[in-house]
N, C-alpha and C positions, 0 to 999 in steps of 0.2 A: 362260339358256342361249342360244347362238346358233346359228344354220341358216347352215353352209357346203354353199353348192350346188356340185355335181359337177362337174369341169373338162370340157369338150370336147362338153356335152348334144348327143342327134342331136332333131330337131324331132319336138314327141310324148313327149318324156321327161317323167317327173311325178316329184316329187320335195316328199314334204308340203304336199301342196295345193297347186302350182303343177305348170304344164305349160308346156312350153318352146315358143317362135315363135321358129325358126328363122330365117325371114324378117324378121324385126324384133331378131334376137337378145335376145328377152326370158325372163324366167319369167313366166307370167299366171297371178293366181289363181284353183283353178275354186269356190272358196267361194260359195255360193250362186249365185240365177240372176241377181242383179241385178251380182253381184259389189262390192256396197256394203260399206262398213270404215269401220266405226264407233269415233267420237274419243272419246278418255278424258283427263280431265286430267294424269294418269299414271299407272303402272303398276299403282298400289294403289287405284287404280280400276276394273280392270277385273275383269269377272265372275269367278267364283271356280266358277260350275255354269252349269247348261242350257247347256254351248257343243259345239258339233259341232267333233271332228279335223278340222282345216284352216280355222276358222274365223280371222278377221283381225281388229286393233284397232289403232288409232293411239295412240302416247303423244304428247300435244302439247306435255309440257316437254319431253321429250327429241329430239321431231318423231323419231319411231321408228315402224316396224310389227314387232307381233306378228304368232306362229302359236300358235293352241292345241293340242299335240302330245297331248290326251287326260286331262293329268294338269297341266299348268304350260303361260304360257305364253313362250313364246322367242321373243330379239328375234332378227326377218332381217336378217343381216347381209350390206349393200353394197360393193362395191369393193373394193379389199387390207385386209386383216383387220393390224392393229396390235398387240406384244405388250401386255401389261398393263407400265405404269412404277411401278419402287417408291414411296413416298413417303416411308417409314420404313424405312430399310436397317438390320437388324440386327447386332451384332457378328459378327468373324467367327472369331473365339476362344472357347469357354466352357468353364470351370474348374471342373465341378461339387464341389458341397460332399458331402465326404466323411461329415458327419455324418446325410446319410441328407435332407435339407431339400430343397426342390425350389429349381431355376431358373427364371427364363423369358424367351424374347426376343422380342420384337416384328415384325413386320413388315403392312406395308400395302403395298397398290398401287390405283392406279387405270386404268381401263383408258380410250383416248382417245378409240374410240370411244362411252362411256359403260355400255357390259357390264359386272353383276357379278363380284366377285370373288371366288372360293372360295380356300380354303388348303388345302393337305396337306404331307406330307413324306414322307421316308423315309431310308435310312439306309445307311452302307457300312462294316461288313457289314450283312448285310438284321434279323440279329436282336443287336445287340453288347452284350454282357453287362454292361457298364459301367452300363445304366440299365436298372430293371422297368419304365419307362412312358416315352410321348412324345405328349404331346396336345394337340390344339387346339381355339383357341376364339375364331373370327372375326379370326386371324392371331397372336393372341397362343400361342405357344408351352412350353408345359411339361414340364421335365425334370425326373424322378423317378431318384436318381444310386442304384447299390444300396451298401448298406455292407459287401459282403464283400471283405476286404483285397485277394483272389485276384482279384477284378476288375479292379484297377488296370490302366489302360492307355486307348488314346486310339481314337476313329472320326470319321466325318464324317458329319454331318448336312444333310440338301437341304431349305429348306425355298422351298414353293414355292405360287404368287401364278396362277391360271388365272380367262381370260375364259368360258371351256367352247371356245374353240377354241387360243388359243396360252398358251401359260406360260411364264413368267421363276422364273427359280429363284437362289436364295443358298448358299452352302456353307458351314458352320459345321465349324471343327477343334473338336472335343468331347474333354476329358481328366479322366479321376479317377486322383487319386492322395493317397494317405494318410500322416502324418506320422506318423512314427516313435514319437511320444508315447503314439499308442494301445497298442503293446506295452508301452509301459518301466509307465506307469497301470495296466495288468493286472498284470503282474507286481510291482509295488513293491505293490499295494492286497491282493494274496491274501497279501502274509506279512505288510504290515501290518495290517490289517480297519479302517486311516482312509477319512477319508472324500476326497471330492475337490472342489475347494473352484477351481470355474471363475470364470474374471476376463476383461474385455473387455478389451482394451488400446487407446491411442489412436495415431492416425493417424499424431503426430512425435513428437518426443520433447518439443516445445514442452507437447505436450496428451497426455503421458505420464499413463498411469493409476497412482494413489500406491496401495502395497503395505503401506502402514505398517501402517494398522488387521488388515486381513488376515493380516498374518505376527506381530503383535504380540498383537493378539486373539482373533483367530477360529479360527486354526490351533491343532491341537494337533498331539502327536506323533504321527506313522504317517502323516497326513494327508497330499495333494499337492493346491500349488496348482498348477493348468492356466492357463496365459496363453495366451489366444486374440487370435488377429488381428482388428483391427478392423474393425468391422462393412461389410461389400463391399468387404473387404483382405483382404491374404494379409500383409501386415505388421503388426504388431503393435507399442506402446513401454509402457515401465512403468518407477518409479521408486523407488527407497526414500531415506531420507531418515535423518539422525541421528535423528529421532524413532523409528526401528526397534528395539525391545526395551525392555524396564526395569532390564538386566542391568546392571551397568558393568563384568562381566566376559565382556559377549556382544551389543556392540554392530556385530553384523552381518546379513547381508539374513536370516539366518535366525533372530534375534532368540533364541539360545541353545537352540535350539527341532532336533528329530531332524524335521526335514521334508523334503518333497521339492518344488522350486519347476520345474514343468517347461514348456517352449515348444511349443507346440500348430502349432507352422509345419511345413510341408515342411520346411522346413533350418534350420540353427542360424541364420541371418543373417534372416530371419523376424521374430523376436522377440527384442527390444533389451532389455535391461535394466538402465536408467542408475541408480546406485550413487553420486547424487550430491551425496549430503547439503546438498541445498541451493546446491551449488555454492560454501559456504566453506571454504575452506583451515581443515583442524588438523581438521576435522571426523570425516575418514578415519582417527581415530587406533586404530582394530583391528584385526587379520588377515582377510580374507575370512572365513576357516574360523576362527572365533576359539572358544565353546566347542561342544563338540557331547555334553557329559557332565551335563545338566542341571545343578539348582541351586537354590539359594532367591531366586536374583535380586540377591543385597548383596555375599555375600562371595564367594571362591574355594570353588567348590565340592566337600564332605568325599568321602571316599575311598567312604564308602557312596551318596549322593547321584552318582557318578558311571560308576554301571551305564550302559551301551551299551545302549540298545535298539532306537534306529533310527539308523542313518547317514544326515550330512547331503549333501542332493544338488543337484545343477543340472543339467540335461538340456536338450538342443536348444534351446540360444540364445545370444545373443550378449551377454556379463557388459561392461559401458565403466564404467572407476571415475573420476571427476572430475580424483580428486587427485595431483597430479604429483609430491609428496614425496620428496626422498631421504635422509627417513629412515626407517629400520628399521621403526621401531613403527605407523608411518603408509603403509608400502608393502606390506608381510608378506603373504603368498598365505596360509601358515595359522601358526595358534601351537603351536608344539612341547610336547606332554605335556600338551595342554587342545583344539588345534583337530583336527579330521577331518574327513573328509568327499570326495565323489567331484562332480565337473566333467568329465561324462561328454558328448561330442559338443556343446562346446560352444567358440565362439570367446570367449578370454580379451582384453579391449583393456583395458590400464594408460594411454590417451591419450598415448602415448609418455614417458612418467614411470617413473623408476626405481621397480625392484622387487627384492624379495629371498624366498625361498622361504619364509623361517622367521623366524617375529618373535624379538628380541632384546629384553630391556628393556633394555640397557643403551644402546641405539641403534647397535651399531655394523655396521660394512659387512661382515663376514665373510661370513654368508652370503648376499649377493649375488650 
């Protein structure tokens, strides 16, 4: 802590152990009679008891004088008083994670004329519902974001760097807002009783996270997989591949399977989900929606084997299929009297290559 002495002292003024000479415009210590000020190598040297309010000590690395105010002691502070300079400027954006995880940002400063630095903050409005907590911990900062959907919405955050006499402060725009996913996952999981089956996705589509095993083994029906943005992303990419299914009458991303594959983003453009069998042509040869009536996996499946029991789905994301084909059986969005299925808030990209609504075996363009 530091001692700002009073503007304009009249001669006679005292002011924690110092009294003011007018005539010499100084503060003099009246600490003891000798008025001696005893050197400490620094600060963590100096006594901690038996010290009298008003007593004095030098720090010799810092060539500083203390006072001992009773409890601590504070450096006096000479001359025009300097704010604290950052050293570590914080972001000035922060995107809290909606699934309830905390944040944190950073900040330091140093002050020039060598005074401690405390932190604090606060907040506009004083109490914003958006986070249950905001704490610190020798600058570093932590946000606790709340997970009730009704809290969506944005504040500002001060976070701010004190010598104990001036302060620099940072403004942080602070948002929580929640993806649409978490409603469509309540409501598809209470009438199916699947399970949900979370996936990290990578940063491009270069380091796309592969879906095969996932959609082909692990999923069953009812089930939803969640594609989450990659790890300190709000973007997300994922891949399927002609290794998707064992069907050869349901080689699609949902591997003949009543699932629900759904994107964990803010918005459909979030989460990519490249469809790109490897990137070889002829690959692409079956409807998106191709069957959604289960099966034994060989043949066409019998009329009993093909009870409806969950529709298949894609939610909030963005479907990019490789293959530029214009043919029928290779471009088809779904197969007539075997595909279904809902493409609900989601952006369709055919990589500008011909498509046609309904597969055809006989290839031809009609329903284009």
């Amino acid at each position: 802590m530091a001692l700002n002495f009073p503007d304009s002292p009249s001669n006679g003024d005292t002011f924690s152990g110092f009294v003011y000479n007018s005539s010499r415009g100084v503060w003099n210590s009246t600490a003891g009679e000798s008025g001696a000020v005893t050197s400490y190598a620094n600060l963590a040297a100096f006594p901690s008891s038996g010290n009298t309010v008003g007593d004095y000590a030098f720090a010799t690395n810092t060539k500083a004088l203390y006072v001992w105010d009773g409890a601590e002691w504070d450096r006096v502070s000479t001359g025009n008083n300097e704010t604290p300079r950052l050293t570590t400027t914080p972001a000035s954006t922060l995107e809290l994670n909606s699934d309830g995880s905390t944040s944190q940002l950073v900040m330091a400063a140093s002050d020039p004329e060598g005074f401690p630095i405390t932190y604090s903050s606060d907040t506009n409005p004083a109490s914003p519902n958006q986070i249950t907590g905001l704490t610190n911990s020798g600058g570093t900062f932590t946000f606790t974001p709340s997970t009730n959907e009704a809290h969506a919405g944005n504040f500002t955050a001060r976070l701010k760097a004190s010598d104990g006499i001036s302060t620099t402060s940072h403004a942080v725009a602070v948002s929580l807002a929640f993806s649409p996913a978490n409603a469509f996952k309540t409501l598809y999981i209470a009438h199916t009783s699947g399970t949900v089956r979370s996936v990290t996705g990578g940063a491009d589509e270069a380091n796309a996270t592969n879906l095969d095993t996932v959609i082909t083994s692990t999923a069953s029906d009812g089930d939803l997989i969640l594609l989450n943005p990659a790890s300190g992303s709000s973007i997300g990419h994922f891949k399927t591949t002609h290794s998707v299914g064992t069907d050869i009458y349901g080689a699609s991303p949902w591997a003949n399977k009543q699932i629900a594959i759904v994107g964990a983003g803010l918005q459909p453009n979030n989460i990519f989900l490249w469809d790109d069998h490897d990137g070889t042509a002829g690959r692409r040869d079956h409807p998106i929606m191709m069957n959604s009536y289960g099966g034994d996996g060989t043949t066409v499946p019998s009329g009993a084997s093909q009870a409806l029991t969950y529709r298949q789905f894609m939610f909030n994301l963005t479907y990019h299929r490789h293959q530029t084909s214009s043919t029928n059986n290779e471009n088809a969005v779904t197969r007539e009297n075997k595909g279904g299925g809902t493409m609900l808030n989601c952006i369709i990209d055919f990589n500008g290559g011909a498509f046609s609504w309904r597969y055809d075996n006989s290839a031809g363009t009609t329903y284009r």
